[in-house]
C-alpha positions as a Markdown table, in Angstrom:
| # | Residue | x | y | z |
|---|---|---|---|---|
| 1 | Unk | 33.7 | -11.6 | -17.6 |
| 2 | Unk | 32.6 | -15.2 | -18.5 |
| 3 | Unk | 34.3 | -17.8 | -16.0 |
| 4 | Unk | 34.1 | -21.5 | -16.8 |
| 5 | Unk | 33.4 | -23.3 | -13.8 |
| 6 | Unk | 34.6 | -27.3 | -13.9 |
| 7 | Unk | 34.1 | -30.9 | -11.8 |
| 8 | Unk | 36.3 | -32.9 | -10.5 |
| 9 | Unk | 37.1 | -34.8 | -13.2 |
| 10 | Unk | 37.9 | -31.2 | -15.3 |
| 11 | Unk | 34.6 | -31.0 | -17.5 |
| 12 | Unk | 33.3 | -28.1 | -18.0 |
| 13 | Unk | 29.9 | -27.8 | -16.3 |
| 14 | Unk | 28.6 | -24.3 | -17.0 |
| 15 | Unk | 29.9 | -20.7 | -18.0 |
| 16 | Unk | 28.7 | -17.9 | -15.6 |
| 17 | Unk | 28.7 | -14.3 | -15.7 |
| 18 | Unk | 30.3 | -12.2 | -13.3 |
| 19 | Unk | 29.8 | -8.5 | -13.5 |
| 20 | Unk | 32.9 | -6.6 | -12.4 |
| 21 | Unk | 32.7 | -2.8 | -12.7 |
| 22 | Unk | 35.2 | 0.2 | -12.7 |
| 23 | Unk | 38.6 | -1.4 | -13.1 |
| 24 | Unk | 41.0 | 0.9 | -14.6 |
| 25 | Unk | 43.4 | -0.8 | -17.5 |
| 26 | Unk | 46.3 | -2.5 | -15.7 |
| 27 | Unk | 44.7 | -2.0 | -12.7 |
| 28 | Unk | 43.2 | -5.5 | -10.6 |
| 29 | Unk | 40.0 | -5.6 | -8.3 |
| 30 | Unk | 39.1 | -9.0 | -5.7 |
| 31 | Unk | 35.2 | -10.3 | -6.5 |
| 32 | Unk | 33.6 | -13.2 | -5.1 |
| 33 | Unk | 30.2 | -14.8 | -6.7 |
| 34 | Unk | 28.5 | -17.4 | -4.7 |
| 35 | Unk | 27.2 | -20.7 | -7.0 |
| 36 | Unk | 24.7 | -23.0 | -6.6 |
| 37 | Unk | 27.0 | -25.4 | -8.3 |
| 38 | Unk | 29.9 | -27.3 | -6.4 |
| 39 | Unk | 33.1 | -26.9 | -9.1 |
| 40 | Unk | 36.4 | -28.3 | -8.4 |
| 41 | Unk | 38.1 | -25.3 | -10.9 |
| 42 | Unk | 37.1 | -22.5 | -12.8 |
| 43 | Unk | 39.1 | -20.8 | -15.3 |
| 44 | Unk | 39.0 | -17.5 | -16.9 |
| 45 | Unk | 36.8 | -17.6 | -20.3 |
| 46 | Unk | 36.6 | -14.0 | -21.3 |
| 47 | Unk | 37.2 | -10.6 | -20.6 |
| 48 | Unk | 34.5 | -7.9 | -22.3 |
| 49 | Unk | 35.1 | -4.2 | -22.2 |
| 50 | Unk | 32.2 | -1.7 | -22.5 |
């Protein structure tokens, strides 16, 4: 999924790529990706399905 990761002031700084893997449809699963940038937000981009 693409996340859109935001400052402070809410602009966008940079889109990043999280992998998430085996999640059933309708079904929910907890990730966490460490950044070398400091957001204030992020908000959900997009969603792919393989």
């Amino acid at each position: 999924m693409f996340v859109t990761l935001y400052d402070d002031q809410n602009r966008p700084l940079d889109d990043v790529l999280v992998q998430v893997r085996n999640v059933a449809s309708g079904d929910s699963a907890r990730f966490e990706q460490r950044l070398d940038l400091q957001a204030g937000a992020a908000k959900l981009k997009y969603v792919g399905v393989n």
